[in-house]
N, C-alpha and C positions, 0 to 999 in steps of 0.2 A: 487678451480675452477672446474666445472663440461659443460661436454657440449653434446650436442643431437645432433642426424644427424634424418631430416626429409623426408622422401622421397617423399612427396606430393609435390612439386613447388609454386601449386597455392595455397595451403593452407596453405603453409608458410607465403605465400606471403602477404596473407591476416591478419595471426595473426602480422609481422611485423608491419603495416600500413604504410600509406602514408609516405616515406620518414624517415621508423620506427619513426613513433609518440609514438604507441602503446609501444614500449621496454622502451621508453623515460620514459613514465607513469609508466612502472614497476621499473626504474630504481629508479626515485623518491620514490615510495614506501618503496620498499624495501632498499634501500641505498646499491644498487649493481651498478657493471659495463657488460652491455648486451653488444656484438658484433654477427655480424655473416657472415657469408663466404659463402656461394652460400646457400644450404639447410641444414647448421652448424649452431649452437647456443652457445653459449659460457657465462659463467653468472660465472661473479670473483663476491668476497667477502662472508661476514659471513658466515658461515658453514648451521647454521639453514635459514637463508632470502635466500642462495644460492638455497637449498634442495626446499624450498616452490615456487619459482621463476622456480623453473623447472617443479614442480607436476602443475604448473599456468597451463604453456607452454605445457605442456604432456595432459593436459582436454582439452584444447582450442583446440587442436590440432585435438584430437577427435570428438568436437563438430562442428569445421568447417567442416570435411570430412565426419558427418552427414548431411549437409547439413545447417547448423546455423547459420543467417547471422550477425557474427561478428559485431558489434557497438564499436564504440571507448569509449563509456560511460564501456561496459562490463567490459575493462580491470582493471578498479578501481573496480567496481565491484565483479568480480574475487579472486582481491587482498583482498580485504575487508573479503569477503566469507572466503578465505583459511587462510588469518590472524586468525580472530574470531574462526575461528575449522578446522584445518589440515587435520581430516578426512571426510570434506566436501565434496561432490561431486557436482560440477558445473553442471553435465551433469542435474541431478534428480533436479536442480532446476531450472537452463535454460531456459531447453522443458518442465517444467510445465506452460502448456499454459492456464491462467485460460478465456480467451474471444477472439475470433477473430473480430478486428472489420469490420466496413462495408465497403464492395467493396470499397467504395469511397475515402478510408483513403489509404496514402501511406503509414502511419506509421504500425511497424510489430506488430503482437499479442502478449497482455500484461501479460507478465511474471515475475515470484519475482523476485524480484534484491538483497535477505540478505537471510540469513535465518532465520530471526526471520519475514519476508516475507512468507518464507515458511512456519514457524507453523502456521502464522494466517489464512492463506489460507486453509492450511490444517485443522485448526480445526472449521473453518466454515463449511468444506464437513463433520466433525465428529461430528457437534454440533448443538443442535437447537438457543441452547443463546450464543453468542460470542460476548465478551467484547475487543475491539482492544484500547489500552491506550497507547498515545507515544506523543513525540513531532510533529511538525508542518513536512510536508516535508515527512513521513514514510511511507505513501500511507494507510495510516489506511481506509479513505473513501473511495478512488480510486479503491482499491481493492476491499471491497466490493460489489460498484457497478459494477466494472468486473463479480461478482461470481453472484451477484443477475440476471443482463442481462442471464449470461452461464444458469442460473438455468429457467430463462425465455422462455430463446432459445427451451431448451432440456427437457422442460412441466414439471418441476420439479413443478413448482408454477405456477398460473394463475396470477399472477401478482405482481409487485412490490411497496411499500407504502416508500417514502422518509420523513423523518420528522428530524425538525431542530426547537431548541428552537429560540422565537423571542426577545430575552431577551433583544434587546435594543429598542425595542417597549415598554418593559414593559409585551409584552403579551396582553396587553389592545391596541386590533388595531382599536376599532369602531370610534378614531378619527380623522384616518391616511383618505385619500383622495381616491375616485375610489372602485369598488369592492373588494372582498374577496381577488383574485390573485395577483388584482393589490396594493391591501395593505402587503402582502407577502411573494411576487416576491424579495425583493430586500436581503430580508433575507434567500433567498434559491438558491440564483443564483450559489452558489458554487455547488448545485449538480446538477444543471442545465447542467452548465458547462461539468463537467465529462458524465453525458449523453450523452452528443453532440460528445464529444470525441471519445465515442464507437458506436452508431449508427448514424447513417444520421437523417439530420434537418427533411424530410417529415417520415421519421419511427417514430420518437422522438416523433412530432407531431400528430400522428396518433394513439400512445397508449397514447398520455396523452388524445387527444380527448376520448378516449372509455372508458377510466380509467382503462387500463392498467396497465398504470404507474401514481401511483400518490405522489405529493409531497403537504405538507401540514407542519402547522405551530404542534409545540407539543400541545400545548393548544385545538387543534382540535380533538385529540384521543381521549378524556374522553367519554366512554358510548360505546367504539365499541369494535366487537369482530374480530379479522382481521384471516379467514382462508386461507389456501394456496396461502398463502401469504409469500413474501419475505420482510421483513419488516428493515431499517436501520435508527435507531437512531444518527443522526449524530452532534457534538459539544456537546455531553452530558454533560460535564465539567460546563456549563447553566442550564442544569436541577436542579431543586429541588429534594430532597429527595419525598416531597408528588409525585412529576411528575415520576420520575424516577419507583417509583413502580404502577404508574396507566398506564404508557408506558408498562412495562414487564407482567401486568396482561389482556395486549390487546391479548396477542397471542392465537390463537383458533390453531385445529387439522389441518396436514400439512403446519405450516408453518416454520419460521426460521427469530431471530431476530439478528442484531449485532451491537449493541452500538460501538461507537466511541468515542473520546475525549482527551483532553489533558487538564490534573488533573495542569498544571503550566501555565495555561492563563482561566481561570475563571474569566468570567466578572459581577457573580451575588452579590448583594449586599453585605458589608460584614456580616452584620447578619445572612443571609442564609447558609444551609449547602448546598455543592455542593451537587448533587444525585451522581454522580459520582462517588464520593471521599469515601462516606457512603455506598453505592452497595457491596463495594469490602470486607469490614468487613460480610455485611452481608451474601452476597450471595457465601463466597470464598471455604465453604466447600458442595456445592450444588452439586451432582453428576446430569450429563448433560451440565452443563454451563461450558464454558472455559473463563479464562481471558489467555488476550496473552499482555504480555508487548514489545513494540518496543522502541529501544534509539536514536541517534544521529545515532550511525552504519547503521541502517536502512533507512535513508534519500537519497531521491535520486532525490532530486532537483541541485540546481546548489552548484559546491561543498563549497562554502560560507557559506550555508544554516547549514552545519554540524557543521562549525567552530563557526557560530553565536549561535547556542542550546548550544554547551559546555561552550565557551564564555560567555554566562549565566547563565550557569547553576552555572560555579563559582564563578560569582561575588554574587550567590545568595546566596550561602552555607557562603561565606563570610561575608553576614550581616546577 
């Protein structure tokens, strides 16, 4: 047993939660038993889950009296963090704020939640090519678009290019109905989405008017030379091998590209090779390019979403 005496009130108060939920969700974790007694903490069982259940409590602790407004999602979070590497520090990944969104959002500025969040983020500010490869849920897109907006924001690039294979078109859309967008559209809605997230509808609207920002199918790259530009390859996993490298030989002076994808849901025919899958033999000893691998750890959807990647991952290993 080991216990902490805190002398903030209200910032106990806060890491407790509501009617300590928060201790409840460590408790689970860790398979400890939490109590506490006015600004006292108390944390019975395993010697090792005890010792990490307090360095939890001792960060958090820190980062609410910086001012850091505690989420109940953190405290798995947290755990996850300090599970995966002991010498992690919550604070250095917390307050990496990679995009503030706009006024309008009540929700707070988007920050990793793993650390394998952390090096991707990180090696987009280190990289010009960054290959982000994980299952569904890992924020592989999401992030980037945070970092592409940040880079937008702070004149790093003159603009942003979205592009996403249309591979259940075929790529052949001259049959599809309505214009270029409106044949497109239904196959890009997912970055559409995370745009909206981070900027307001009339902002959104307003760089995609000017071409700003633009999104477009893959099949539309061929022949261009994209500079300062923020450029995100997204569901690579769809790419061809010919696509994949007529994608990465778009990039002109000041820009920055970062492939996405997840190498265990490819939807392109089985004859074809993934680009994706073939990239990584080719390009792995490239000095400049980072690949950054995300797992199930890194998921930070709803907590199901973890249980259903591993969930499959072994029934898969099993056939």
């Amino acid at each position: 047993m080991q216990k902490m005496n805190f002398t903030d009130a209200n910032a106990i108060r806060i890491i407790l939660g509501e009617q300590g939920e928060n201790l409840k969700v460590l408790e689970e974790k860790a398979g400890v038993k939490i109590s506490s007694r006015g600004n006292e903490v108390m944390v019975h069982g395993d010697d090792y889950q005890v010792k990490l259940v307090m360095d939890i409590l001792r960060e958090l602790y820190a980062l609410v009296l910086d001012g850091y407004p505690l989420y109940p999602t953190d405290i798995d979070f947290a755990y996850r963090i300090k599970a995966g590497d002991s010498k992690a520090h919550l604070k250095s990944i917390f307050l990496d704020k990679v995009c503030i969104r706009h006024k309008g959002s009540k929700r707070r500025p988007i920050t990793p939640k793993s650390i394998g969040q952390k090096r991707y983020i990180d090696a987009i500010r280190n990289y010009d090519i960054v290959f982000g490869i994980g299952p569904a849920g890992t924020g592989k897109t999401y992030l980037a678009m945070a970092m592409a907006i940040a880079a937008l924001t702070s004149k790093e690039v003159d603009r942003i290019i979205l592009v996403r294979p249309a591979v259940e078109a075929g790529e052949r859309l001259g049959f599809l109905p309505g214009d270029l967008m409106e044949k497109v559209n239904p196959y890009l809605r997912p970055l559409y989405d995370a745009l909206h997230d981070m900027l307001s509808f009339d902002k959104v609207s307003a760089l995609l008017d000017k071409g700003v920002i633009e999104v477009a199918p893959l099949a539309f790259m061929r022949g261009r030379t994209l500079n300062d530009s923020f450029v995100i390859l997204d569901e690579a996993q769809n790419s061809s091998a010919e696509q994949m490298k007529m994608f990465l030989t778009r990039l002109g002076f000041g820009s920055k590209a970062v492939v996405t994808g997840d190498i265990t849901q490819i939807d392109l025919p089985s004859e074809r090779e993934s680009g994706l899958v073939k990239v990584q033999g080719i390009l792995k000893d490239v000095e400049g390019i980072s690949f950054c691998y995300l797992s199930q750890v890194d998921v930070v959807r709803h907590p199901l979403v973890q249980k259903i990647i591993v969930a499959y991952a072994q029934a898969e290993a099993k056939n």
